[in-house]
Structure formats: C-alpha cells, structure tokens
N, C-alpha and C positions, 0 to 999 in steps of 0.2 A: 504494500500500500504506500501512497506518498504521505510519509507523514513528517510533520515539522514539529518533532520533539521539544528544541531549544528553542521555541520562540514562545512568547508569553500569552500570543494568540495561533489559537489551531487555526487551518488552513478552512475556511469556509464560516468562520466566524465572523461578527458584524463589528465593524470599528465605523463607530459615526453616523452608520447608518448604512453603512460600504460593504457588501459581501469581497472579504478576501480571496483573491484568486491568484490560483498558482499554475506555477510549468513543472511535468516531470517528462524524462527519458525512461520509457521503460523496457524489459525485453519480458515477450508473451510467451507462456509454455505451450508445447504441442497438445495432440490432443490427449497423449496419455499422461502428461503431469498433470494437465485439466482435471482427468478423472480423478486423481489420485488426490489433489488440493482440495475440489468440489465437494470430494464425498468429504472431509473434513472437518468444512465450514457449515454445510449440512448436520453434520451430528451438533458442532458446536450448537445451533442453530434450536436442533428439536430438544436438544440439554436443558436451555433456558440461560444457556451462557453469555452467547453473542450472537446475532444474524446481519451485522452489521457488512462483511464480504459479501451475503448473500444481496441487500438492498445496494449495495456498489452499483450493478451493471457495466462488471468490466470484471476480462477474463484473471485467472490466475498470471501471476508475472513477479519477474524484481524488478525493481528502480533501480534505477543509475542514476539519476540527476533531479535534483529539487531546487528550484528559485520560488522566492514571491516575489519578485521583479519582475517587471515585463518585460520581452524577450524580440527581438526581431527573428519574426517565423522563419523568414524565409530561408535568411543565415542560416537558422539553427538547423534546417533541413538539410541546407546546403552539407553543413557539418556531419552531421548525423548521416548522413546518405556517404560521405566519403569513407566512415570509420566502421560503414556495414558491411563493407564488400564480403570481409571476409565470415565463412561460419562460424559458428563456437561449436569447440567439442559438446556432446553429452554432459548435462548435469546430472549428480547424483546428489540426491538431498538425502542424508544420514541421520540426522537432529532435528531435535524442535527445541526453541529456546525463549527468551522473553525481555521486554524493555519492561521491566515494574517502573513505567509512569505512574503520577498522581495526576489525575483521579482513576484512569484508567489505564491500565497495559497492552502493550503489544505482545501477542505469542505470534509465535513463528517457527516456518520450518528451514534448516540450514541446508546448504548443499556442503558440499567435501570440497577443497583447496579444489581451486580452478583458475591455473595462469592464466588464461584465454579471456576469463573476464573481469580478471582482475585487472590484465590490460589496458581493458577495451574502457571500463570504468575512468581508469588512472587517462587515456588520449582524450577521451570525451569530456574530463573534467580539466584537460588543458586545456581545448580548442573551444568550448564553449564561452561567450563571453556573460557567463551567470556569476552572480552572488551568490553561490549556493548554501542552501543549509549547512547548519555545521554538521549536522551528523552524515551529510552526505559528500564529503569533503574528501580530499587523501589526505593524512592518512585514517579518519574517521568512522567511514564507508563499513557496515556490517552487511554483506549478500544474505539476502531474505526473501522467502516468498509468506507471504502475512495471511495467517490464518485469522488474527482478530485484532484489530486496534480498540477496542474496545470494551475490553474486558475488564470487569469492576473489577478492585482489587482485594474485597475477600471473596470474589469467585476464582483468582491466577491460578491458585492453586487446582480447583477443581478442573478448570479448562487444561492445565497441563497435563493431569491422572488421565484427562480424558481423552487428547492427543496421543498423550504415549500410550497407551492404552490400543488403540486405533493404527499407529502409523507402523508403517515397513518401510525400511527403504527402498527408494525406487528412482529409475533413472529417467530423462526424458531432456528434451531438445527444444531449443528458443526458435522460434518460426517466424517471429517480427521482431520489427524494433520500431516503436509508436512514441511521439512527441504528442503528448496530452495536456488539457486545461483540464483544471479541476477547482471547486464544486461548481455543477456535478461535472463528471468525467465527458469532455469532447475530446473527440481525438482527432487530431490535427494533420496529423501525416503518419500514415502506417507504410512501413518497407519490408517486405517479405526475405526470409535469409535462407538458400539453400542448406540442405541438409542430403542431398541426396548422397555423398560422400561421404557419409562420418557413420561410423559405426560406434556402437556402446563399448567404450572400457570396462575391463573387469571393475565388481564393485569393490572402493575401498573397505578398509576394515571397519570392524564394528566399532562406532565409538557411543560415550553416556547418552542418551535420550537428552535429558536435560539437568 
C-alpha cells in the first residue's frame, strides 16, 4: 500500500478543507501472487480484523516511490518507462511482518533479498525528481506487499496468529509497473514487463514468520 508513515497527516486526509493527494510507483503481482495476497486480505477481512485492501480497488503490489508533491506526469513516465525495460527475476515472499503505527499498523508480507529490485528501487529513486517519503527513501525502503494498513493495535497481534496461520510461501512475478494518484487510487500510466524469460528460482530457506 502507499502509505506515508512519517508524516503527521495520512495520505487522503483533509488539511483546510484540501483532500491530500499523492504519487506512488508501484510494481503489480501476477496473477498467482494475486491469489495468494487476495485470499489473505479476505480472511483478514471475514476475521473482523481489516477489509480495508479489500475496499482499495487496486491489485496486490509493492511501492517503490511515494511523494505528496506534485509531480510532472509526463517526466515521471518518461522515467519510469526507461528503468522498465528490463524484467525482474521471481519474487518469493517468505515472511509476514509489521509497522506497529499509532493508531493503526501495517502487516505485511516480505519477499526474500532480491538484487533486481533493490536496484530498480535505489535508479528510480535517483532519477525521479520527488521528495519522497522518508520511509521510502535509500537507505529507508522496506519491500512489502501490505496485507492491512489498518489494523487497530490491540487486534496486531490477532491479525499476525492469523496470517501466519494462513501463509506459505510462494513465488510469483511483477507484470507492471503503474504510476498512481491516490485517494482514491487512479492510475496514471500502467507499463506491462515481460516475463516470458524468467523462470522461478529455487525457494530460499525457511526463515521466522514474524
């Protein structure tokens, strides 16, 4: 999810009367990390935890880039389209983890070390001309795909038993890469990334849930 942790207003809140709006770069999972996410936010969902993914209307993904600055589109395509060409290996997500913010947390699920987009992270947050969040920053940057921004914090706990509980790991592959405004999510420019080339690595070793 795009969320803007260190700032004293969340992202779609009112200052003055203003709905805040933001820019993120994000990459979209295929359609088997979809399933694997979805079924997720759905349990979170019928828990009584969070359904707040579900009410999004926007696919599973990680962020790469967050501004509340306005951004020149075109540029940012421009950019964005040069630093796609290439594919990213297979992710494998191993963990699920969490931001314990106040009033609410972030859970999420982690992928395994991945040069490819860590790269890709670290060029796009050269060439972009954003301010960007700190927590989306180098060296800042934590790779996530967000199962709840949402979550009250005497439920953290229940939503993690209930994650881990639930998750396997599992591998899958980023099929775009979409410059979005948000609230609510319009997506601005979607670029499609071949995959026809890559095959799944063996899955890393097991590591802690959370």
């Amino acid at each position: 999810l795009f969320q803007l942790r260190d700032r004293r207003r969340g992202h779609g809140q009112v200052d003055g009367g203003v709905t805040i709006m933001a820019y993120a770069v994000c990459l979209v999972l295929d359609e088997a990390g979809a399933t694997e996410v979805t079924r997720l936010w759905q349990q979170l969902a019928v828990a009584g935890i969070a359904n707040d993914m579900m009410a999004l209307g926007y696919p599973p993904h990680i962020t790469l880039c967050v501004t509340q600055d306005e951004v020149d589109e075109a540029e940012t395509v421009a950019h964005v389209g040069t630093l796609a060409v290439r594919a990213l290996e297979p992710i494998w997500f191993t963990g699920i983890g969490a931001f314990p913010n106040d009033p609410r947390a972030v859970v999420w699920l982690t992928p395994a070390a991945h040069s490819g987009m860590t790269m890709l992270h670290g060029a796009m947050s050269a060439v972009l001309n954003w301010q960007l969040d700190a927590h989306y920053a180098v060296p800042h940057w934590t790779p996530h795909c967000t199962l709840s921004s949402a979550v009250e914090k005497p439920k953290l706990l229940d939503a993690l038993r209930l994650a881990a509980t639930n998750f396997a790991p599992f591998s899958c592959q980023v099929i775009r890469i979409e410059l979005v405004q948000f609230p609510p999510v319009r997506v601005l420019h979607s670029m499609g990334l071949s995959t026809s080339l890559l095959t799944s690595p063996p899955p890393p070793a097991a590591a802690p849930r959370f």
